[in-house]
C-alpha positions as a Markdown table, in Angstrom:
| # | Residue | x | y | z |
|---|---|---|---|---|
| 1 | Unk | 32.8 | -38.5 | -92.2 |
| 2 | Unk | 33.2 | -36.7 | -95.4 |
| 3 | Unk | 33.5 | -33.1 | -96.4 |
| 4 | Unk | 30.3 | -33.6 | -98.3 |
| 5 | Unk | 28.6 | -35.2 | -95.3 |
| 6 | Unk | 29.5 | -32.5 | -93.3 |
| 7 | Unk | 28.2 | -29.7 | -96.0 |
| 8 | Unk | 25.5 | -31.3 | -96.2 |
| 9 | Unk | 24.7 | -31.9 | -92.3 |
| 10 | Unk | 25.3 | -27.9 | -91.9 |
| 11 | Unk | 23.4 | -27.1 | -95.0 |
| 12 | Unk | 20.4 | -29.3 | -93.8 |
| 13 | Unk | 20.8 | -27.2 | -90.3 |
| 14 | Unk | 20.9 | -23.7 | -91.5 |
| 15 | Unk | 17.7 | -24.7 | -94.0 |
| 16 | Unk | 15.8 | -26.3 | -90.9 |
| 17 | Unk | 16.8 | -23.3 | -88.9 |
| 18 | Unk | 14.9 | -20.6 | -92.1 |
| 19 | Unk | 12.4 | -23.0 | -92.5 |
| 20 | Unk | 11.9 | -22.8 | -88.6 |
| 21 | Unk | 11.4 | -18.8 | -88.8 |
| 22 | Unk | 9.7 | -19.0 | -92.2 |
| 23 | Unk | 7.0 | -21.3 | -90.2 |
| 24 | Unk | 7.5 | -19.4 | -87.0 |
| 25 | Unk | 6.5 | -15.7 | -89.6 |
| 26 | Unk | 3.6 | -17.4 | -90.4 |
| 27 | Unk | 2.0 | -19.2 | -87.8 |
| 28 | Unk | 0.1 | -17.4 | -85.3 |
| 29 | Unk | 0.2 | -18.3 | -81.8 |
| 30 | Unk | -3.3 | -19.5 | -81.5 |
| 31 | Unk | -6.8 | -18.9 | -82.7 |
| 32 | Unk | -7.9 | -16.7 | -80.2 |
| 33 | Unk | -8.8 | -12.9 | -81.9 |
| 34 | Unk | -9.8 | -11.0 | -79.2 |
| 35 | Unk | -7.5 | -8.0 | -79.7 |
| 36 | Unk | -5.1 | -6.2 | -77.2 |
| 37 | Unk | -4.2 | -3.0 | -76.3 |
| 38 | Unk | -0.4 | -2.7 | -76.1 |
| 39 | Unk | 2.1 | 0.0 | -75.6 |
| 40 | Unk | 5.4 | 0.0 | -77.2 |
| 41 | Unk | 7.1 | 2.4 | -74.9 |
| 42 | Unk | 8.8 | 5.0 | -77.1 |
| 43 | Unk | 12.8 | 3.9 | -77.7 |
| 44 | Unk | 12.4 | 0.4 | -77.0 |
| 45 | Unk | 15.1 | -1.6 | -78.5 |
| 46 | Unk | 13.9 | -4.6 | -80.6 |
| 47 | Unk | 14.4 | -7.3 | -78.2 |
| 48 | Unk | 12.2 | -5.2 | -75.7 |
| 49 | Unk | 9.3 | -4.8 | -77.6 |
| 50 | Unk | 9.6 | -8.6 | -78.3 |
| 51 | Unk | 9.3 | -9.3 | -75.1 |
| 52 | Unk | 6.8 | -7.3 | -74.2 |
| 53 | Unk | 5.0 | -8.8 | -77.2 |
| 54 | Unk | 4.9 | -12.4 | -75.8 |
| 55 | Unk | 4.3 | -11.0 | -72.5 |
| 56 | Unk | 1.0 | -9.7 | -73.4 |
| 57 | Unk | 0.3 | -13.5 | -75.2 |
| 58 | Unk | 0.4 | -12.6 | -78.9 |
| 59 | Unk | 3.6 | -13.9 | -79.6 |
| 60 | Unk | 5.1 | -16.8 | -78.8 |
| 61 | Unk | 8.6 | -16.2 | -78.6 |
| 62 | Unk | 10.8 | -13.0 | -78.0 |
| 63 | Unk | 13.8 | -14.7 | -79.2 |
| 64 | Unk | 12.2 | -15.7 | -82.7 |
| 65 | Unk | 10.5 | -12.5 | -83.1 |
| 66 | Unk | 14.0 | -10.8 | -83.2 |
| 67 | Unk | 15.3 | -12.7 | -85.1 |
| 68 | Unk | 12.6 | -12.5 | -87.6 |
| 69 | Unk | 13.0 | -9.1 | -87.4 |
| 70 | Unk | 16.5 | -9.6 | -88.2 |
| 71 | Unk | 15.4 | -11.5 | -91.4 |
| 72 | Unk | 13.3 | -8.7 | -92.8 |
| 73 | Unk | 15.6 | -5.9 | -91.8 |
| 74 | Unk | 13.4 | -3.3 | -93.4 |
| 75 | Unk | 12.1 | -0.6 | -91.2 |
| 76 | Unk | 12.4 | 0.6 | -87.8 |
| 77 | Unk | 9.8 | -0.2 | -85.2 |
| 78 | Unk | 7.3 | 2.7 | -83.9 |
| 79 | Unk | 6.3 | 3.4 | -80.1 |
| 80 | Unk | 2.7 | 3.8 | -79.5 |
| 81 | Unk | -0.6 | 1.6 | -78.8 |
| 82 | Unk | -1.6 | -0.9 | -81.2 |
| 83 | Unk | -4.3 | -3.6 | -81.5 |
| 84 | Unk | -3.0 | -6.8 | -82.0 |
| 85 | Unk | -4.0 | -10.5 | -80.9 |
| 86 | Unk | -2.7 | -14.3 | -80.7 |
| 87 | Unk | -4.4 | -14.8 | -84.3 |
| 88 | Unk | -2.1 | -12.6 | -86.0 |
| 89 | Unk | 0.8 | -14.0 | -87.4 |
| 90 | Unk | 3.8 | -12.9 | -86.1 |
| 91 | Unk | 5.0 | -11.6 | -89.8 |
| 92 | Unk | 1.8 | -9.4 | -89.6 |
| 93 | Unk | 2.4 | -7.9 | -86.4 |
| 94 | Unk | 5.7 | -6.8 | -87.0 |
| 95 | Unk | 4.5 | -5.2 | -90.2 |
| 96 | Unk | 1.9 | -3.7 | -88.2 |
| 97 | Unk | 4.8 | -2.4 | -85.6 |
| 98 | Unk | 7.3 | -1.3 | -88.7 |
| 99 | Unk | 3.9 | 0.6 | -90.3 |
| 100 | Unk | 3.4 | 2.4 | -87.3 |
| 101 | Unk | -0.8 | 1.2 | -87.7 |
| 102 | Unk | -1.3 | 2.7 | -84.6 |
| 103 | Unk | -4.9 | 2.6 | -82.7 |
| 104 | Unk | -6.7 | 5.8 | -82.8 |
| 105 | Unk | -9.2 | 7.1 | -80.5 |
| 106 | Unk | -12.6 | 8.8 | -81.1 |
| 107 | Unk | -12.7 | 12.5 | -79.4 |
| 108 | Unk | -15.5 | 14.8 | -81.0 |
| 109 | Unk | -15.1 | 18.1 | -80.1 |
| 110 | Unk | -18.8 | 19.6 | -79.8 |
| 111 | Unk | -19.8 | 23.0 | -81.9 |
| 112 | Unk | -20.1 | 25.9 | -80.0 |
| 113 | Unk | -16.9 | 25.2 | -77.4 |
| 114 | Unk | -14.6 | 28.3 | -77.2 |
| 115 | Unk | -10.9 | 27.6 | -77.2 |
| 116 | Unk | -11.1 | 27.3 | -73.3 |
| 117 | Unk | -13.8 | 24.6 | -72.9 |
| 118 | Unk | -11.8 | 22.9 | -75.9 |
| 119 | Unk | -8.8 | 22.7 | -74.1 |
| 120 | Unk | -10.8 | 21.5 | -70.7 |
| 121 | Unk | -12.7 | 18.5 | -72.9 |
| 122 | Unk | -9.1 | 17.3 | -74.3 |
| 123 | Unk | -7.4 | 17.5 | -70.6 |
| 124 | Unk | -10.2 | 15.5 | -69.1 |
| 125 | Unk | -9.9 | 12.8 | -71.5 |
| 126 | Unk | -6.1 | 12.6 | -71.5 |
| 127 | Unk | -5.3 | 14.4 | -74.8 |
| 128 | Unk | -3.5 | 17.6 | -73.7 |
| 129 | Unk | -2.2 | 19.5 | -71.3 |
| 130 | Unk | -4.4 | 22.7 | -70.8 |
| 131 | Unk | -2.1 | 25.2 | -70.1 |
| 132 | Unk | 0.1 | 23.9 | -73.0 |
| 133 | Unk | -3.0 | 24.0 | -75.4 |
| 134 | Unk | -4.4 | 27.4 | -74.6 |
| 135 | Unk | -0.7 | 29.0 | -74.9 |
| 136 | Unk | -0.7 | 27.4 | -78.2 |
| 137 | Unk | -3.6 | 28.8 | -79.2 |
| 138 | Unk | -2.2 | 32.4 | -79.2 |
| 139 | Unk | 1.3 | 31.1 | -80.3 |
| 140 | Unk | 2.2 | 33.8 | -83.2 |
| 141 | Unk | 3.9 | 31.3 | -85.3 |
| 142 | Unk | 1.2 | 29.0 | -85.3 |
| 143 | Unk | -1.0 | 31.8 | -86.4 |
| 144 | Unk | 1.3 | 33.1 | -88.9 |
| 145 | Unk | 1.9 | 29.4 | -90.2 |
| 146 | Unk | -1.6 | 29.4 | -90.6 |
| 147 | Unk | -2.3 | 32.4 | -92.1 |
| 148 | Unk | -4.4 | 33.6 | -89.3 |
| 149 | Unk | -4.7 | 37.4 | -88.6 |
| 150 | Unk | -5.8 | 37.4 | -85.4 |
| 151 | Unk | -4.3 | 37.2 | -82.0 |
| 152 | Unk | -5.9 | 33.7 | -80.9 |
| 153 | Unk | -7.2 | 30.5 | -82.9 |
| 154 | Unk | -10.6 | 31.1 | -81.3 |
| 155 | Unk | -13.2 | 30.1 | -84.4 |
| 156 | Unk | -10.5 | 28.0 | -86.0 |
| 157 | Unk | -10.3 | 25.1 | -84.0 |
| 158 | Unk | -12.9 | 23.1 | -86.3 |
| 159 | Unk | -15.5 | 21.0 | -84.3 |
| 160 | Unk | -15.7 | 17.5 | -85.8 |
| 161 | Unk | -15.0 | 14.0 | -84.3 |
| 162 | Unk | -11.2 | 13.5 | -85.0 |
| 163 | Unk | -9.5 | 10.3 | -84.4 |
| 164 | Unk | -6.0 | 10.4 | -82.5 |
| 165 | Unk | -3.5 | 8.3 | -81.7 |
| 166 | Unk | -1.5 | 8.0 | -78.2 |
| 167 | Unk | 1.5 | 10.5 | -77.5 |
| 168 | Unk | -0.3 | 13.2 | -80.2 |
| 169 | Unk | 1.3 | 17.1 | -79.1 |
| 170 | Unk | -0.7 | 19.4 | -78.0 |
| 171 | Unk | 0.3 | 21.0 | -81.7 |
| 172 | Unk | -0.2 | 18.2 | -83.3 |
| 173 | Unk | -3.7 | 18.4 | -82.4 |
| 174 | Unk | -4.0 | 22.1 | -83.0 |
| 175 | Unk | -2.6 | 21.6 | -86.8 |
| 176 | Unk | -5.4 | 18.9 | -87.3 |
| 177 | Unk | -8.1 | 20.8 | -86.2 |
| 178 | Unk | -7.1 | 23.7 | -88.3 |
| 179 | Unk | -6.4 | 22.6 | -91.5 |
| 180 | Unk | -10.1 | 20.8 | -91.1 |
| 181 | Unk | -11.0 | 24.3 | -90.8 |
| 182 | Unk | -9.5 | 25.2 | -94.0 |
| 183 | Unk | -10.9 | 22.1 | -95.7 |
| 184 | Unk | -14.3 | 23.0 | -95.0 |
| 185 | Unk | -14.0 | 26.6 | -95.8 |
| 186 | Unk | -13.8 | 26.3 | -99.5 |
| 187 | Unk | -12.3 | 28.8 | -101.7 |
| 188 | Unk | -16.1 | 29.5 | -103.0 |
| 189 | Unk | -16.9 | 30.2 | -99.6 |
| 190 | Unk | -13.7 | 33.0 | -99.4 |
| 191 | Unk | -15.3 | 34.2 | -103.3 |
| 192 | Unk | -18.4 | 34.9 | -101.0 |
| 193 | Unk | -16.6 | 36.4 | -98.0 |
| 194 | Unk | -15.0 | 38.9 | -100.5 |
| 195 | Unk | -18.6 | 39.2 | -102.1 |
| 196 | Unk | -20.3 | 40.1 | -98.7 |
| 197 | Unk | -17.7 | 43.0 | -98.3 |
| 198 | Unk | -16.5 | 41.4 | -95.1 |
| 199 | Unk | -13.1 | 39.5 | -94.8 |
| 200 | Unk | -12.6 | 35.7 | -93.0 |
| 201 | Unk | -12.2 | 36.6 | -89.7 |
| 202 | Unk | -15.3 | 38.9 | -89.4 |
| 203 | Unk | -17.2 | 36.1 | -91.4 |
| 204 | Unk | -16.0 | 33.7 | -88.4 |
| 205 | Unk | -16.6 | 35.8 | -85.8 |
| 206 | Unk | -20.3 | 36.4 | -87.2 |
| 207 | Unk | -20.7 | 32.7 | -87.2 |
| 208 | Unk | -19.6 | 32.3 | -84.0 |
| 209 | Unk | -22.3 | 34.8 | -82.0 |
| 210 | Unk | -25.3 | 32.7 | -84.9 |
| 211 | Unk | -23.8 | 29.1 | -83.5 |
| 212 | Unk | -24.3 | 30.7 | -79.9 |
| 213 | Unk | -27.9 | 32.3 | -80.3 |
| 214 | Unk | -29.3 | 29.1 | -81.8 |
| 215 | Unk | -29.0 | 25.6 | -82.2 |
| 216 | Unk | -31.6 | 25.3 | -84.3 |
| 217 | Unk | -30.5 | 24.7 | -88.1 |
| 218 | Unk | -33.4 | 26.7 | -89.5 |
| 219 | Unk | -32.8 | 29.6 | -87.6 |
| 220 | Unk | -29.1 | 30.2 | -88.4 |
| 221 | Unk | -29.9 | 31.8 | -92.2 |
| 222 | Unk | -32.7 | 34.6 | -89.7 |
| 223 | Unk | -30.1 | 34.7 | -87.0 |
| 224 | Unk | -27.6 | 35.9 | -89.5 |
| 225 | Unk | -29.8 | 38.5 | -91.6 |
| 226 | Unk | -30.7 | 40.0 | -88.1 |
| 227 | Unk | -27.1 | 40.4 | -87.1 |
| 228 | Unk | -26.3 | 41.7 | -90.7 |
| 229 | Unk | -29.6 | 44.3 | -90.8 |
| 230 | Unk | -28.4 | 45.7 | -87.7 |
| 231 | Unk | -24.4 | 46.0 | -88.7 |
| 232 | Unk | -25.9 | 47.7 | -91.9 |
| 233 | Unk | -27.8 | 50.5 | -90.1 |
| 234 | Unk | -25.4 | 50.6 | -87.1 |
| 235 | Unk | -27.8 | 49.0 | -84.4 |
| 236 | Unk | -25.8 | 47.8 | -81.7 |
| 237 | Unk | -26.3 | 44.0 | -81.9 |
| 238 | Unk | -27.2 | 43.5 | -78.3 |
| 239 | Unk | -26.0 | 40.1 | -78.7 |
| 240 | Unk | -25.8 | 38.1 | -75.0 |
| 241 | Unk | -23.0 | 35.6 | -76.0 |
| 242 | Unk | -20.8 | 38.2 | -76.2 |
| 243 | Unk | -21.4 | 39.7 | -73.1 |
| 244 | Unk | -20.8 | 36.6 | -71.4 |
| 245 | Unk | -17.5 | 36.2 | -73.4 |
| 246 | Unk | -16.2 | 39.3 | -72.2 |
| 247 | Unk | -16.8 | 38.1 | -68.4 |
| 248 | Unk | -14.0 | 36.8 | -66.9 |
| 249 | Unk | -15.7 | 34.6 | -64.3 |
| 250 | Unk | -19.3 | 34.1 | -65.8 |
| 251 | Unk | -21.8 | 32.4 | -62.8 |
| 252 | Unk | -24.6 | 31.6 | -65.4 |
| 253 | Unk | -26.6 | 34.7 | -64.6 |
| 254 | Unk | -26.6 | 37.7 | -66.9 |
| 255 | Unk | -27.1 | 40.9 | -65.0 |
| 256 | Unk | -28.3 | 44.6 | -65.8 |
| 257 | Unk | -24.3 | 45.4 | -64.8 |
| 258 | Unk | -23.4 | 43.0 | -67.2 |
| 259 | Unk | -24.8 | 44.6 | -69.7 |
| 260 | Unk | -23.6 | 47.9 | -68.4 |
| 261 | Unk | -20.1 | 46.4 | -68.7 |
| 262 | Unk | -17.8 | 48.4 | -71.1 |
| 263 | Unk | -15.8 | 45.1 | -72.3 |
| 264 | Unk | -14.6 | 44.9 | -75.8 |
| 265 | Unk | -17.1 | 42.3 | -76.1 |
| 266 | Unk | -20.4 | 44.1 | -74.9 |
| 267 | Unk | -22.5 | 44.6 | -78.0 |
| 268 | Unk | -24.6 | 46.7 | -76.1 |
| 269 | Unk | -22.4 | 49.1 | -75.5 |
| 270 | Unk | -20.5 | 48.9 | -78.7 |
| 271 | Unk | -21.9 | 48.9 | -82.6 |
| 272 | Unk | -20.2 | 46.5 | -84.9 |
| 273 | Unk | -18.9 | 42.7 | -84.3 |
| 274 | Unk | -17.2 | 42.3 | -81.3 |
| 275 | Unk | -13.2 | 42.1 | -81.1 |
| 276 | Unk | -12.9 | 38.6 | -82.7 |
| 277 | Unk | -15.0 | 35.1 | -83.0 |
| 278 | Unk | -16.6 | 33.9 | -79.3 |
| 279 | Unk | -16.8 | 30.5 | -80.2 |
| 280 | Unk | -15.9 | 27.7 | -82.9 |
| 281 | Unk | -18.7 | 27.5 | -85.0 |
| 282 | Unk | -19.6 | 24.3 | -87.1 |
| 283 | Unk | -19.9 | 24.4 | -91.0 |
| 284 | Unk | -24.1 | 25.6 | -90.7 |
| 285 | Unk | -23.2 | 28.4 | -88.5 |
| 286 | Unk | -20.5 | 29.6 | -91.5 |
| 287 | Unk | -22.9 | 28.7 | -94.3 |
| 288 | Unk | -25.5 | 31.0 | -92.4 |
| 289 | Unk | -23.0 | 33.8 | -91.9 |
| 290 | Unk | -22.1 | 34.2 | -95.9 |
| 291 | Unk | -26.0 | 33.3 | -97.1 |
| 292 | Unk | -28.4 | 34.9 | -94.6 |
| 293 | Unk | -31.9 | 35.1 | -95.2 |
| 294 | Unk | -33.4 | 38.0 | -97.6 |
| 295 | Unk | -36.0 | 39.1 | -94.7 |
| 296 | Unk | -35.9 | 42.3 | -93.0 |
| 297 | Unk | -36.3 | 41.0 | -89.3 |
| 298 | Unk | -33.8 | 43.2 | -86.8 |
| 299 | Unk | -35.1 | 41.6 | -83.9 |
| 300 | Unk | -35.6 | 38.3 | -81.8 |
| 301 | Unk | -36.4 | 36.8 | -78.8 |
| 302 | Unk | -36.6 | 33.9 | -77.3 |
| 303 | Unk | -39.6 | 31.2 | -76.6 |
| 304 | Unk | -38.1 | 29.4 | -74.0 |
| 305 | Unk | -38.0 | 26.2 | -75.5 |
| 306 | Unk | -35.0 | 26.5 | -78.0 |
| 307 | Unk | -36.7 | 28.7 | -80.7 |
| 308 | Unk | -37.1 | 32.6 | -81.3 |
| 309 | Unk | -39.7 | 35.2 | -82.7 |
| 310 | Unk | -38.5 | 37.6 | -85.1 |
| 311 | Unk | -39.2 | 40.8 | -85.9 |
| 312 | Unk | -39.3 | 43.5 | -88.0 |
| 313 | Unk | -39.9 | 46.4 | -86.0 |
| 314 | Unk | -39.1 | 47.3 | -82.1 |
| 315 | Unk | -43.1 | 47.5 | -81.4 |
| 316 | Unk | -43.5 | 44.1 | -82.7 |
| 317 | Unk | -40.3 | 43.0 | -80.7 |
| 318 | Unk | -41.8 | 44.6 | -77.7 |
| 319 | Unk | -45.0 | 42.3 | -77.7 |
| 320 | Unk | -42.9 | 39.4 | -78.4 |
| 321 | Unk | -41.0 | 40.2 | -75.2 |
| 322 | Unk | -44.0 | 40.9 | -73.1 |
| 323 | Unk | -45.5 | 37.7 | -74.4 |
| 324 | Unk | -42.6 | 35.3 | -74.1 |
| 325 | Unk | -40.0 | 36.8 | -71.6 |
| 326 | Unk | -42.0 | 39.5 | -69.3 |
| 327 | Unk | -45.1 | 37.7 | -68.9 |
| 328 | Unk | -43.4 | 34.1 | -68.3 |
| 329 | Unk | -40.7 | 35.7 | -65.2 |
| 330 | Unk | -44.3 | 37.1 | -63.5 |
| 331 | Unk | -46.1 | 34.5 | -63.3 |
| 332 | Unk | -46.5 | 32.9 | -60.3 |
């Protein structure tokens, strides 16, 4: 045999052999495109994930995988879930691995929660740990970071449906959250904090105690020009939320000592916007609190079925309560 022969027997081989992976890169396993959930455990080495990749049927072979990996060379692989299936070509789905296209999750995060019932939604679904979450949430540097001047991230943890991916921190999650926040509340919407004569943290805390009196859209703007007629003549809001916020182990049932209560948060006892917000409010709730409505109502009450009376004066109020509240607990 010849030293040409021989070159070109080994030439031949080593061509087969990239034409073998070239095919191999672009041939899925099969037709099948039902995708699959599956973890790449973080710090797997290359040859592990492989494995676990034709493991779970999407590939089909570790050993070609790596070495196609070996080919490209371009990238590390990320740890996480991802949704892959047989139909994929292999070339794809380590592109998919080396992007880090992870799957994310739907988790909507309901307006109204406080910072407690936030961090009890994202524990019970898997997302954080609670203790971890609710010490973050009074963390100073996050605050600071943030620009925050308050002692807590209560009103600032922006309800909206986020989409996360698996092994998110507990930080992680907070950052998200707040820089929606700051997304939403525009820089015209700061112009009309400064405009009101109130600064951002009273403006969230006032939208916080109108998302927790009303769920009812067209009663936020006369929710709002109550609370603001009353801080304008110094009427003591007499706002119930707050009460409850200031409870420590709330049973569902406010009483006469409730309201008797000298917390920081009683409004009953105490004139002006409690200590800080009571709740995250949603984007009406802080439209509300910067453009109440031009009415003179100071009062309202409520009709049992999700809406309120308003009023102008206490005698008017006083009817309203007899009619709606008194008259409703004595009947029979």
């Amino acid at each position: 045999m010849t030293r040409d022969i021989v070159l070109i027997i080994i030439l031949t081989i080593i061509l087969l052999c990239f034409l073998h992976i070239y095919v191999t890169a672009y041939s899925p396993l099969s037709l099948e495109s039902a995708d699959r959930i599956i973890n790449v455990p973080e710090g797997s080495s290359i040859m592990t994930i492989a494995r676990i990749l034709e493991s779970s049927g999407v590939i089909r072979s570790a050993n070609m995988f790596y070495l196609l990996n070996r080919w490209k060379g371009d990238g590390t692989l990320k740890s996480g879930e991802y949704s892959l299936n047989p139909a994929m070509p292999p070339l794809e789905i380590l592109s998919r691995i080396k992007m880090g296209n992870l799957v994310q999750r739907k988790v909507t995060i309901p307006e109204g929660l406080t910072i407690f019932q936030v961090a009890e939604l994202l524990d019970k679904h898997g997302w954080a740990n609670k203790e971890t979450f609710l010490e973050l949430c009074s963390d100073p540097n996050i605050l600071k970071a943030w620009d925050i001047q308050a002692s807590s991230l209560e009103g600032y943890l922006f309800p909206e449906t986020y989409f996360f991916t698996k092994g998110i921190s507990e930080k992680q999650i907070l950052n998200v959250m707040i820089k929606q926040f700051w997304k939403v509340f525009t820089p015209d919407m700061v112009e009309r904090t400064k405009e009101l004569g109130y600064n951002i943290y009273q403006i969230v805390t006032l939208a916080s105690l109108i998302e927790k009196e009303t769920a009812l859209p067209e009663e936020r703007p006369l929710v709002s020009a109550v609370f603001q007629n009353r801080l304008k003549e110094r009427i003591p809001l007499q706002c119930d939320p707050t009460v409850i916020y200031g409870i420590k182990e709330f049973n569902g049932n406010i009483t006469k000592n409730d309201l008797n209560n000298k917390t920081p948060y009683n409004t009953y006892m105490k004139e002006g916007l409690p200590p800080g917000p009571i709740a995250n409010p949603g984007l009406g709730s802080l439209m509300a609190a910067l453009y109440p409505a031009q009415v003179n109502y100071r009062y309202f009450v409520s009709k049992n079925d999700g809406s309120h009376v308003f009023s102008e004066t206490l005698r008017e109020h006083n009817k309203a309560v007899l009619k709606y509240q008194i008259a409703r607990t004595e009947k029979p």
